[in-house]
C-alpha positions in Angstrom: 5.8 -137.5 -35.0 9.1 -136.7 -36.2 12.3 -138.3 -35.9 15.8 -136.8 -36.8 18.6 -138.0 -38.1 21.5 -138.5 -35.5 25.4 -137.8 -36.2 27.0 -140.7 -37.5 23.7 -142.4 -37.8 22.1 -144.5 -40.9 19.5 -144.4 -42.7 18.0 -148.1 -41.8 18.8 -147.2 -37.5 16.1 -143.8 -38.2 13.9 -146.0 -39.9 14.1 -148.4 -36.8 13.9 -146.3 -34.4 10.5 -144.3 -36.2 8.6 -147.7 -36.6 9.7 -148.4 -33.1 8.5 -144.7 -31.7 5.4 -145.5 -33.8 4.6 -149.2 -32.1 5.1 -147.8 -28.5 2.6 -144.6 -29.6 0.5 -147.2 -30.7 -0.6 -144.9 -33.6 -1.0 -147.5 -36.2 -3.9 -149.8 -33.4 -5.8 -146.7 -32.9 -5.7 -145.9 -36.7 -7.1 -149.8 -37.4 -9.4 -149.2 -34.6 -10.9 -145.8 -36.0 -10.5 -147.3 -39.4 -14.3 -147.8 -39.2 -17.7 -146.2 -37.2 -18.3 -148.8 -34.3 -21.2 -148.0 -32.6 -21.6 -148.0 -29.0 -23.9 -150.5 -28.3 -21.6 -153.0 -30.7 -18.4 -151.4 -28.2 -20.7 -152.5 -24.8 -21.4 -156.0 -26.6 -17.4 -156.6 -27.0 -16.2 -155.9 -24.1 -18.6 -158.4 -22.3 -17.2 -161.1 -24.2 -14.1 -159.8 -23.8 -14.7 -159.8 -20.2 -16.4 -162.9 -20.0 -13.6 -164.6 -22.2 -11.2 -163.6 -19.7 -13.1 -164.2 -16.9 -13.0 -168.0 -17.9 -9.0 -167.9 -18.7 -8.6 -166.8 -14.9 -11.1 -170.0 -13.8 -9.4 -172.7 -16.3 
């Protein structure tokens, strides 16, 4: 990802504008999600209870 410095523009506005590129990329989630090997039965068993969790929200 790069980011240029604008005319007329600081250094702390490209540094905003970066970490703000990088949260709507969502580079840094998918970094913390690959961090570690998650296997595929343990990705089935979480989104169940993910599913079931918000299947309950919706009912309460």
């Amino acid at each position: 990802m790069t980011v240029k410095l604008r005319p007329g523009e600081s250094q702390e506005m490209l540094l905003k504008r970066f970490r703000k590129e990088v949260a709507t990329a969502r580079i840094l989630s998918t970094y913390r999600k690959k961090r570690w090997f998650v296997s595929r039965s343990e990705l089935r068993r979480k989104a169940k209870k993910k599913a079931i969790r918000k299947a309950k929200q919706r009912i309460a």
